[in-house]
C-alpha positions in Angstrom: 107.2 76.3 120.8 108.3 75.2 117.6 105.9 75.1 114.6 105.8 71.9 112.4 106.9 72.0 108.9 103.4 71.1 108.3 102.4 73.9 110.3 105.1 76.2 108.5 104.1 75.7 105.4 100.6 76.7 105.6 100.9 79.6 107.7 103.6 80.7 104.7 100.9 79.9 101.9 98.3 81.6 104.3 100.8 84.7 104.4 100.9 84.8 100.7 97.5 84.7 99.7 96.3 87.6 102.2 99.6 89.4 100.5 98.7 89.0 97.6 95.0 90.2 98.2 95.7 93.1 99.9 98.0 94.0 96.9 95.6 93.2 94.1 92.8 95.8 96.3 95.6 98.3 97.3 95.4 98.5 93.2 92.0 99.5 92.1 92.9 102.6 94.3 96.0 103.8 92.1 96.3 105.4 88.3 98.6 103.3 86.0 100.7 106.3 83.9 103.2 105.3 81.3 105.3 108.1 79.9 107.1 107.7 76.8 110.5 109.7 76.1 111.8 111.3 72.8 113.9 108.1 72.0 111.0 105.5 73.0 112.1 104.9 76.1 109.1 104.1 78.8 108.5 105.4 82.3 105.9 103.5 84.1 104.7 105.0 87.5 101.4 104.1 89.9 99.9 107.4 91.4 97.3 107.7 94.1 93.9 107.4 92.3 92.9 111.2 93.6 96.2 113.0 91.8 95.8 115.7 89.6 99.1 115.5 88.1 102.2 113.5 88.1 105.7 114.2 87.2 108.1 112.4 84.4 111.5 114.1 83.6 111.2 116.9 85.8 108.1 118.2 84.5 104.2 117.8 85.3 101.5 116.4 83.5 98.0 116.3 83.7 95.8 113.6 84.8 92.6 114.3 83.1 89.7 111.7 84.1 88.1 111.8 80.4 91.4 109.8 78.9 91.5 107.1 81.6 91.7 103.4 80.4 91.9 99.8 81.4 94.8 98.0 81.5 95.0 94.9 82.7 98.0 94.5 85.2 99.6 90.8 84.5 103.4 91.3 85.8 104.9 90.2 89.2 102.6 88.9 91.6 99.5 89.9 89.6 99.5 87.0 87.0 98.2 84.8 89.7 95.3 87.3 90.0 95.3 89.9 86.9 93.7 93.0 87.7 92.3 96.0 85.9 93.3 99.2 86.7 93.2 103.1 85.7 96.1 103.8 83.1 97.4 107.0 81.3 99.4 107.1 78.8 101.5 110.7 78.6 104.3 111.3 75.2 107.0 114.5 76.3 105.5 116.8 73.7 102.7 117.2 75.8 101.4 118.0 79.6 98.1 115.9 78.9 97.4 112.2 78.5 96.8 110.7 74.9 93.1 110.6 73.6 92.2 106.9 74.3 90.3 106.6 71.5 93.0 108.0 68.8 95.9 107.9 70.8 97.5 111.1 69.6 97.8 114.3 71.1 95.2 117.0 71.2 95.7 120.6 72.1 95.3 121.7 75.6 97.2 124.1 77.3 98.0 124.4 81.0 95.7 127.5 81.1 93.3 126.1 79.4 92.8 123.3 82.0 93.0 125.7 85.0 90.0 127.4 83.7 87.5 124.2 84.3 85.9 124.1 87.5 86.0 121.6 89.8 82.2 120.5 89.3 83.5 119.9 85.5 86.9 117.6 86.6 84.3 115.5 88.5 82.1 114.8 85.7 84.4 114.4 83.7 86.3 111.8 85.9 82.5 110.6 86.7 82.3 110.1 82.7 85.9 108.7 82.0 85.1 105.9 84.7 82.0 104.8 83.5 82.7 104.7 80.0 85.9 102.6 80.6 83.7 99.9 83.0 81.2 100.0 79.8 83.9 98.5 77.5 85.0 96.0 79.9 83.4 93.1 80.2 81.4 92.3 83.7 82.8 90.4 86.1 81.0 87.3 86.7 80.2 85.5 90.3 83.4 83.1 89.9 85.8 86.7 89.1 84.2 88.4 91.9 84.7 85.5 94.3 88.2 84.0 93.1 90.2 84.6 95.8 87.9 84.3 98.9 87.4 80.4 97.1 91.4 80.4 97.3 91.8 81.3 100.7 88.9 78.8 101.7 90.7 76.3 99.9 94.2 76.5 101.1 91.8 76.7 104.2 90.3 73.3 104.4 93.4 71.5 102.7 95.7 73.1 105.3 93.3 71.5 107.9 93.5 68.3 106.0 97.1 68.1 106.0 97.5 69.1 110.2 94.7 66.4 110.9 96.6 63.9 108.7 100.0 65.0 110.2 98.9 62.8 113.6 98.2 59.7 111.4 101.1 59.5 109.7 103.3 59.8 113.4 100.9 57.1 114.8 101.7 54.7 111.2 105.8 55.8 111.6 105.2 54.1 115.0 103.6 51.4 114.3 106.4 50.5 111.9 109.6 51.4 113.9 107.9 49.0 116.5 107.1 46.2 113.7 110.8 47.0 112.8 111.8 46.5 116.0 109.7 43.2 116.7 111.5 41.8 113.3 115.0 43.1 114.5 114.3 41.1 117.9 113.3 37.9 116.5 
């Protein structure tokens, strides 16, 4: 059974936006970290959201919930839908993530951080998260609803467009036999 192009082009538009949906929610579970080399160079990875560290240049670094910020994710496929996400933002000179709030280095040492307990890391990753949400600005009902409107919408036109599909063979008819009726006379 062959599909229509009709048919084809809405089951490929269909196949995009559930792509791209299950991308943009695959995201709020990852960390953005961006790691910045000696000569200025960036490295840009996405880590699971649960990490404790990540490694850049052969060496680890520390993901400490406290420095976590929002970025707002805008490349590729996400500047049809631009999404916040987690981001950390490491320099080689040190194993630990920038202060967000003065973007320089503070001193932590590797053994300094083992010595937090675990009950601290979750507050603290409690903390981090909340006071990043606080300075970003609430999502309204149309945010929250965007792309379940989108998929109802390339919904009911793609019905549209496979009920009109019949119409148009029935009025091709009707003129190849008015063609034909001309043609005859």
């Amino acid at each position: 059974m062959a599909l229509s192009p009709t048919s084809l082009i809405i089951l490929l538009i269909f196949m995009f936006i559930v792509y791209t949906s299950v991308s943009v929610m695959g995201l709020k579970l990852k960390t953005h970290c961006t790691f910045i080399r000696p000569d200025k160079t960036r490295i840009e990875k996405m880590i699971k959201a649960k990490q404790r560290r990540v490694e850049f240049d052969g060496g680890w670094y520390y993901v400490i919930p406290n420095r976590i910020i929002l970025k707002v994710m805008d490349s590729g496929i996400y500047k049809l839908f631009p999404t916040k996400v987690s981001s950390l933002i490491y320099k080689w000179d040190s194993p630990v993530p920038l202060d967000p709030n003065t973007f320089q280095n503070s001193w932590e040492t590797p053994e300094a951080r083992k010595a937090l307990n675990k009950e601290e890391d979750i507050r603290a990753y409690s903390a981090g998260n909340v006071a990043s949400l606080a300075k970003s600005k609430p999502q309204g009902m149309l945010d929250r609803f965007f792309p379940i409107i989108v998929i109802g919408a390339v919904c009911v036109i793609g019905y549209m467009l496979y009920s009109l599909s019949g119409k148009v063979d029935m009025l091709g008819q009707a003129v190849n036999t008015l063609q034909k009726m001309m043609m005859g006379q």
